[in-house]
C-alpha positions in Angstrom: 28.4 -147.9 86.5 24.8 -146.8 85.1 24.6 -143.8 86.7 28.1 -142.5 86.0 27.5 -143.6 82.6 24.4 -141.2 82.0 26.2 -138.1 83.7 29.2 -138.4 81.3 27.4 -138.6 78.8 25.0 -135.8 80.1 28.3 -133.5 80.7 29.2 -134.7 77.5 25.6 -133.6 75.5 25.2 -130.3 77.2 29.3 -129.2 76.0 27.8 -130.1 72.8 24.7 -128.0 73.2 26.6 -124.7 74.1 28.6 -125.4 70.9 24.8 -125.7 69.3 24.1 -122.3 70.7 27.0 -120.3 70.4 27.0 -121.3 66.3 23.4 -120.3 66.5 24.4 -117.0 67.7 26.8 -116.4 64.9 23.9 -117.4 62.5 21.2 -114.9 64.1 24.1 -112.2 63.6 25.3 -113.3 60.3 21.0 -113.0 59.2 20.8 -109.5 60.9 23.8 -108.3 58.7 23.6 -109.3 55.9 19.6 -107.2 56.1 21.2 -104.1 57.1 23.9 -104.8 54.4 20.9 -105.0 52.0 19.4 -101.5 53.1 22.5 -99.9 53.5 24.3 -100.7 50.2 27.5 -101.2 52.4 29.3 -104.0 50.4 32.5 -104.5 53.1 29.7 -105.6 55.7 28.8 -108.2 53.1 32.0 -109.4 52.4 32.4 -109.9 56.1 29.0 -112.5 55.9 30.0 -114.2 53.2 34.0 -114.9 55.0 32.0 -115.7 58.2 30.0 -118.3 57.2 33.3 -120.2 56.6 33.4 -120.4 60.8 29.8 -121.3 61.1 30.5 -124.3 58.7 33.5 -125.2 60.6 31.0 -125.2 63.7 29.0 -127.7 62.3 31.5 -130.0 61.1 33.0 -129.7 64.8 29.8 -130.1 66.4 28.7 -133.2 64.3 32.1 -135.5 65.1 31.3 -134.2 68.9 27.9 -136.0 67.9 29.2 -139.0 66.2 32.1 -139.5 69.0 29.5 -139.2 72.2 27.3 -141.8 70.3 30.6 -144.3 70.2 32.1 -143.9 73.6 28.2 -143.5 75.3 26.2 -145.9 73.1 22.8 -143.6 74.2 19.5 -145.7 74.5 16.2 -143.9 73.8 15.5 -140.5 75.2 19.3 -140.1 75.0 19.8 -141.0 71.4 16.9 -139.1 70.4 18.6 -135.5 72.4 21.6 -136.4 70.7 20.3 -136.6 67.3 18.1 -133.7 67.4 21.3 -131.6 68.7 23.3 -133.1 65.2 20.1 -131.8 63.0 20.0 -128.5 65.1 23.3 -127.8 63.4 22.2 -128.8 60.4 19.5 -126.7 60.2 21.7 -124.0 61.4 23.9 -123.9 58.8 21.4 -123.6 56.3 20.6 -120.7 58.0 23.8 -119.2 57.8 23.9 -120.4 53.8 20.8 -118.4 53.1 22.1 -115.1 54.8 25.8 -115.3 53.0 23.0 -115.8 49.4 21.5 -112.7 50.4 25.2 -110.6 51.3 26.7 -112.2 47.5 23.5 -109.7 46.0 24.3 -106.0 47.8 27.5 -105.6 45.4 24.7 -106.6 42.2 22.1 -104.1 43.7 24.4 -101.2 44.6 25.0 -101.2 40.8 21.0 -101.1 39.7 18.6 -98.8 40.1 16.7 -98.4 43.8 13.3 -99.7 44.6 12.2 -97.4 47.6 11.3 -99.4 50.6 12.0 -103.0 49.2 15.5 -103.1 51.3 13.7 -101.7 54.5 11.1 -104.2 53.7 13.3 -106.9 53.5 14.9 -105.8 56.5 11.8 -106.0 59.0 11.0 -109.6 57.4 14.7 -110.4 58.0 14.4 -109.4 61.7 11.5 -111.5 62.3 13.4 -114.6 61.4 16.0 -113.4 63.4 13.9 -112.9 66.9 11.8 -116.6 66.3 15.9 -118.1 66.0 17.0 -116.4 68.9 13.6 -117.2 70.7 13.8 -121.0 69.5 17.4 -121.2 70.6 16.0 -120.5 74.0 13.7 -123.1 73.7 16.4 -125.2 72.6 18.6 -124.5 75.7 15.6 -124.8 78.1 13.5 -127.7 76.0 10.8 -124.8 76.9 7.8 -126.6 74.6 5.2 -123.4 74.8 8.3 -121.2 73.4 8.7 -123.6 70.6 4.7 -123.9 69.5 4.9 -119.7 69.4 8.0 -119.8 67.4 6.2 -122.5 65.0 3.3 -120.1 65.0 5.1 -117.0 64.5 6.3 -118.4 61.0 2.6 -118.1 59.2 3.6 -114.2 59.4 7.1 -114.6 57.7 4.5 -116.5 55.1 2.5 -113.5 54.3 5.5 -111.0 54.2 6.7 -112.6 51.8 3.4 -112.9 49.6 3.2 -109.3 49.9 6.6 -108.2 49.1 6.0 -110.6 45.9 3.0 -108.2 44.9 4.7 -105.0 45.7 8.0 -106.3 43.4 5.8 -107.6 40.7 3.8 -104.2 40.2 7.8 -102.6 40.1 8.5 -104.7 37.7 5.4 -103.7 35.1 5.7 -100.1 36.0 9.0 -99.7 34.9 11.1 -102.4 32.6 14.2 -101.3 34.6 13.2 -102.9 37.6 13.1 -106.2 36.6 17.1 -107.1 37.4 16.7 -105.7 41.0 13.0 -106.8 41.8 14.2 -110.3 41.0 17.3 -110.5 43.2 15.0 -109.2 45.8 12.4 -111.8 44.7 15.0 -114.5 46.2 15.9 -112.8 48.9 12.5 -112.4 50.0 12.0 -116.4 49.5 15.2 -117.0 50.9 14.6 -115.2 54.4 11.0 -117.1 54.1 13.2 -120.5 53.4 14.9 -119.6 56.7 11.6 -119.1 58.5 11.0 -122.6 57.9 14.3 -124.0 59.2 14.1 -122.3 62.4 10.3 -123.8 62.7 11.7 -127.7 62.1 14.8 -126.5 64.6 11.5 -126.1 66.9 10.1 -129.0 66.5 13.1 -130.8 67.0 13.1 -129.1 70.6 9.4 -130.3 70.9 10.4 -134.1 69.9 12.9 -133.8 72.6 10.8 -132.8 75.4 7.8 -134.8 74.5 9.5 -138.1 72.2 6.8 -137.6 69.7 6.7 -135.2 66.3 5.2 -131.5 66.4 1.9 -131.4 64.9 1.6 -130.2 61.5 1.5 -126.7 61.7 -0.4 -123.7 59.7 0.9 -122.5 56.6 0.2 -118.9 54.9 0.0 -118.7 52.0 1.9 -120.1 48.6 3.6 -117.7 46.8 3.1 -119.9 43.5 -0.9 -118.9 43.7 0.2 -115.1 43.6 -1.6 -113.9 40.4 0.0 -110.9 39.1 -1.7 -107.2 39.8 -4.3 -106.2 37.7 -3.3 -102.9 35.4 
């Protein structure tokens, strides 16, 4: 009976774990465009994000009872509890992910109305697309329990960090040159922090694949720098 006990629910975890990965592919794609919504003013696209995220919600709740209903017919012990409680917080994290990238599609109809910063949506744009390679690269980890491409990924996030200090300077010296750049420079002071936000979700998504393989927590990993100890340019 033991052995066909661990194969269900082995059969059972990985059906779960495609679900995982398929709702993280809607979440990479709702992050990607809802950044080229941003740069290219186009406020259908963004309507689109924020319906989707509706499904990607739906996908966690799904995924979650899958969780809850492997854990009462299976009754896991150790290594197997722990993989299917890190897949439950995968989802989690997830859809965090896709709340942040809906956040940033509600602005484009505010900034298509105010006045253009040049570069900040292009800027934004590049940071968003790093986020969006280290979740498609930790989802890999994540399908393979791959540890080395979960430390880069975890690495990787120090640069999100310092795009985001610097985009804080650049909208900060808009913002004294000109009075009329406050209202956009701020909306694209959150989304700046919200694409950083999601750089740290899909770090703790990788150290969830790192507690898997190795049953112990990721080491504390490097930060860049806060944002609250940016001083403002001098004039």
């Amino acid at each position: 009976m033991k052995p066909h006990t661990l194969s269900a629910f082995d059969r059972d975890l990985e059906a779960i774990r495609l679900n995982v990965l398929t709702m993280g592919g809607q979440v990479e794609d709702a992050i990607l465009n809802a950044s080229r919504a941003l740069e290219s003013r186009d406020e259908d696209l963004a309507a689109q994000i924020v319906q989707g995220d509706k499904l990607i919600d739906a996908a966690e709740e799904e995924i979650n009872a899958q969780v809850v209903r492997l854990l009462a017919l299976r009754q896991p012990q150790a290594d197997d509890l722990r993989a299917a409680v890190a897949v439950m917080k995968m989802a989690g994290e997830l859809e965090r992910l896709g709340d942040y990238a809906k956040n940033m599609a509600r602005r484009v109809p505010v900034l298509i109305s105010a006045p253009v910063i040049d570069g900040a949506a292009g800027a934004l744009r590049r940071q968003a697309r790093l986020v969006g390679q280290m979740l498609k690269d930790m989802l890999d980890a994540f399908a393979r329990l791959d540890v080395a491409l979960a430390r880069d990924v975890i690495t990787r996030d120090v640069e999100v960090d310092d795009m985001t200090n610097a985009l804080f300077r650049e909208f900060i010296t808009h913002m004294m040159e000109d009075p009329r750049n406050i209202t956009p420079c701020l909306h694209y002071v959150f989304i700046a922090k919200n694409i950083e936000r999601m750089g740290d979700l899909v770090t703790h998504g990788a150290e969830q694949v790192i507690f898997v393989a190795e049953g112990h927590p990721a080491a504390a990993r490097e930060k860049g720098h806060s944002t609250a100890l940016i001083d403002a340019p001098k004039g």
